[in-house]
N, C-alpha and C positions, 0 to 999 in steps of 0.2 A: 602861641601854645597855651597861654592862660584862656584864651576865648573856647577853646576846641576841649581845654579843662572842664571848664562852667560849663560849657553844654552836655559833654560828656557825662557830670554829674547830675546834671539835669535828668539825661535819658536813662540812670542807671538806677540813681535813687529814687527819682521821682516817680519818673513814670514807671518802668520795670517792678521796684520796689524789690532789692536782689536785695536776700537776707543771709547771714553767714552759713549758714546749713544747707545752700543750695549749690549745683553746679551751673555754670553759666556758659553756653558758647558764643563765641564771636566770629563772625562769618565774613568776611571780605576777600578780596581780591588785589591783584596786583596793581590795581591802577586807584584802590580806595586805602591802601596800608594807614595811611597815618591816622585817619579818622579811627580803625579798625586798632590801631597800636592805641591809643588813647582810652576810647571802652574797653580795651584789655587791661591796662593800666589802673582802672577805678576800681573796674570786676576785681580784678588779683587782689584789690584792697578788703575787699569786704567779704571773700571766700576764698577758701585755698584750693576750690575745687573749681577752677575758671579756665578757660585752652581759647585760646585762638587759632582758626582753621583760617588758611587761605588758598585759592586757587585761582589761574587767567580768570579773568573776563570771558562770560557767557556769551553766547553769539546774538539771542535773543531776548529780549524783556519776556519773563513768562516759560524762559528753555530752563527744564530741571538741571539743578548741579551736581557734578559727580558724586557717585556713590557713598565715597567715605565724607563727604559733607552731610550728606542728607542723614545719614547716621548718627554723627557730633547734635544735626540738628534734634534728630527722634530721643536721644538721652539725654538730654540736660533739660532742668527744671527751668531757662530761661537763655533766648535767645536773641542776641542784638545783630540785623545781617544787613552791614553798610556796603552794598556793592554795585557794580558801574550799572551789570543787569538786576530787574526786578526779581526776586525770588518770589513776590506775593500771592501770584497763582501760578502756584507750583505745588507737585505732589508731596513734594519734600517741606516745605511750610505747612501744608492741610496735615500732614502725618505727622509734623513734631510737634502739632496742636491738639491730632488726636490721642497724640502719648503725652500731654496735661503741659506740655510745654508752655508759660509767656513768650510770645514772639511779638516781636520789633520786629519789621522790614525799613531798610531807608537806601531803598535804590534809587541809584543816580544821583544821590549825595556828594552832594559838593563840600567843602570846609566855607564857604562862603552860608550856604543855603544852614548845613549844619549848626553853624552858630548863631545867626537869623533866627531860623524855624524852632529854635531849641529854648529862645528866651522868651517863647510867647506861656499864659497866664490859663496851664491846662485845665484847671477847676472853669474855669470862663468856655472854654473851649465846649467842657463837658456839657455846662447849664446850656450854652446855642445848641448843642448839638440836639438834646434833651426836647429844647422848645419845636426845633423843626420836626422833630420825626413825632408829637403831642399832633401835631397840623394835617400831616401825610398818611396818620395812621389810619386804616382801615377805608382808605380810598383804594377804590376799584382801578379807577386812571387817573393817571399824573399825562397834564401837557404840559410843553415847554416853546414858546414862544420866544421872539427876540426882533426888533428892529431891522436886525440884518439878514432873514430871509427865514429863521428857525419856525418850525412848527411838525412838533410831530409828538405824539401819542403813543404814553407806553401802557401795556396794560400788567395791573400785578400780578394776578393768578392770586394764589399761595405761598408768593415767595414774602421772604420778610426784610424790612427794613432795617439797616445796620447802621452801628455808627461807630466810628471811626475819632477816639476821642486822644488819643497820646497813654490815657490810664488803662496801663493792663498790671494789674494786679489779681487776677483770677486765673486759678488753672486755666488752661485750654483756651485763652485769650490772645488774639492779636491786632495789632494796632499797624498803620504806619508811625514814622516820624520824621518830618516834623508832621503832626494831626492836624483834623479839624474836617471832619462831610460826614454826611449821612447818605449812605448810599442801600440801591436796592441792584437786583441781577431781575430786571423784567422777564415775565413770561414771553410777550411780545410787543412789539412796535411797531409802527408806521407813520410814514411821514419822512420830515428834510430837517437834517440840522447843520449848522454851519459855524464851524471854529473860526473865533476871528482873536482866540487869545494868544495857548500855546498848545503844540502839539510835534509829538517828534515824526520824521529828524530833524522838524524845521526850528525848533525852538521857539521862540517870541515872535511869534508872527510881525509884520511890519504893518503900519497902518495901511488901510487898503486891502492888505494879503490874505485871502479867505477862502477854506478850504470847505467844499460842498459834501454830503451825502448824502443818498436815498436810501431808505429803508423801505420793506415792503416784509410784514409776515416776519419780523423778528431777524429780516436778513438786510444784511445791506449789498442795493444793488448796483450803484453806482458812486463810485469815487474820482473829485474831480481833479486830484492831485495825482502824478506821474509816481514818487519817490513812496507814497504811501499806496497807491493803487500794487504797484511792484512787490510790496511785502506782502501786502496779504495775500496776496497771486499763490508768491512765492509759498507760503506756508500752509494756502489752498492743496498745493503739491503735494503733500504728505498729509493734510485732515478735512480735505473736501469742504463743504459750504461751513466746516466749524467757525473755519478760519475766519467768516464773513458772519457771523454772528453779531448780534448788539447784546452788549455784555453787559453794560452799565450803566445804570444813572445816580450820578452823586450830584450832591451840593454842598457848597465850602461853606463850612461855620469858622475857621480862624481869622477872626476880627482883628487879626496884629496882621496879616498881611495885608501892607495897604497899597500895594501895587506887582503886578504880574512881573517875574525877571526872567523868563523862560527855562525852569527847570518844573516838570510835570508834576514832581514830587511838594514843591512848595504851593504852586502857581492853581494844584487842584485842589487846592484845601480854601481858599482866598474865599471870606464870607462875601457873599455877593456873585457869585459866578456859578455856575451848575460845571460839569463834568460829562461826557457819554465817551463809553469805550466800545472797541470790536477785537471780538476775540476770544480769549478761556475767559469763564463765568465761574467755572468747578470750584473757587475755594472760596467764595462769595453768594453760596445759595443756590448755584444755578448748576445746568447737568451738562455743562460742552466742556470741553478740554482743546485746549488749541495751545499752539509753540509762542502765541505773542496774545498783547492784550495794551490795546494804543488807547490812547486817554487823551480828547478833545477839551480842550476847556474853551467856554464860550460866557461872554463878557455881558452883562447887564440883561439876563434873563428875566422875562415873568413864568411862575410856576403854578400851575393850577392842579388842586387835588377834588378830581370832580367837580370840575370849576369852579370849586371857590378856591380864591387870589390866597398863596401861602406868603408871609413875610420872611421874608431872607434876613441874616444878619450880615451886615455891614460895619466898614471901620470906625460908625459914627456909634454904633454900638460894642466900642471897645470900654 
């Protein structure tokens, strides 16, 4: 309990920055309660205007949460939401942002991952994040290469690059936690890239185990995985080619994480790794909405912005 304290306070004071005059919600579920009891516990100390909201487990990463969550989420001045599914592209996060909310998302938070990801040195976080998006900006195309079979080409448009540093101290601000990437929602892409870190359901991939995809035209058209081809099938069902969209390209700047443990939420921040998702883009810049949003993480990338070579931050630059 003192570990799941110290982080707790980490994510409340630090990063949040909850001030007595504010209200705060805390968002979790039945299968994150304790984490969820803890940020209630720091919150309740420093306002007396603080509630913890809970409800099951979501079906999907990316599925909105019931009505009177997203509610708790749209009135309060700060939001911390530990739960098993991602809330982060969800209408219900974009609109507790648009009503000046700070939000924290840390789905799929483990108390392991939590108290890990929670002692890393966010000011540090901030200046990698700082230095790579100095590198990427106002590049037309970002490639991304890789030893094990990666190459493929996004292109920006318009859209802007974000970053993802733990500090949300600004209205209208959100972060994960635990942080650390810069990431953009491309206009398009094309090309192959190939997870060989962590990626769900599989979690930590096993050496050798490597999951393929094609992209064509900002869509992905072929998946060589069974367990992953089926969800997005599945969620094809109900939003057509959204569902097959490439959502994302991020890069890890947390230089404390210095090895993958297959949780998506740690393992995509890792400095040295890139990130590409498929799926909702909508609360990251981009214009699809879809029920799921799967996050590839892929190990010892090179990244080119208009080809010139960007430098990654790694654990040696901890």
């Amino acid at each position: 309990m003192a570990a799941l304290r110290a982080a707790a306070e980490t994510a409340v004071r630090q990063c949040l920055d909850l001030e007595s005059g504010e209200s705060c919600a805390i968002v979790t579920d039945d299968k994150r309660e304790p984490i969820g009891e803890v940020l209630y516990e720091v919150a309740s100390e420093i306002t007396d205007d603080a509630v913890i909201v809970r409800y099951p487990p979501g079906e999907t990463h990316g599925g909105e949460p019931p009505a009177p969550v997203a509610a708790a989420m749209a009135g309060a001045d700060v939001v911390l939401a530990p739960t098993t599914k991602s809330l982060s592209h969800t209408r219900a996060r974009t609109e507790a942002n648009e009503a000046g909310a700070r939000v924290a998302t840390l789905p799929g938070i483990t108390e392991d991952v939590f108290t890990t990801g929670l002692a890393a040195d966010y000011e540090s976080i901030a200046a990698h994040c700082e230095a790579v998006r100095k590198q990427v900006a106002g590049a037309d195309e970002i490639r991304v290469t890789t030893d094990a079979g990666t190459d493929i080409t996004f292109g920006v448009g318009d859209r802007e690059w974000l970053s993802d540093t733990g500090i949300v101290h600004e209205s209208g601000e959100m972060s994960n936690l635990p942080a650390g990437e810069v990431f953009i929602s491309p206009e398009t892409a094309d090309g192959t890239f190939v997870v060989d870190g962590t990626m769900r359901p599989h979690g930590l991939l096993a050496d050798g185990h490597q999951l393929t995809f094609e992209v064509e035209d900002g869509l992905v058209t072929h998946i060589s995985d069974d367990e992953i081809r089926e969800t997005v099938a599945d969620a094809a069902e109900d939003v057509g080619d959204a569902a097959y969209n490439l959502a994302e390209l991020g890069i890890g700047t947390n230089v404390a994480v210095s090895e993958l443990v297959g949780s998506v939420l740690l393992d995509e921040k890792a400095g040295g790794t890139v990130h590409i998702a498929i799926g909702d883009n909508a609360g990251i810049g981009g214009d699809t909405e879809a029920p799921i949003h799967l996050d590839g993480i892929i190990r010892e990338p090179m990244v080119f912005a208009d080809g010139d070579s960007i430098e990654l931050p790694t654990v040696n630059d901890a």
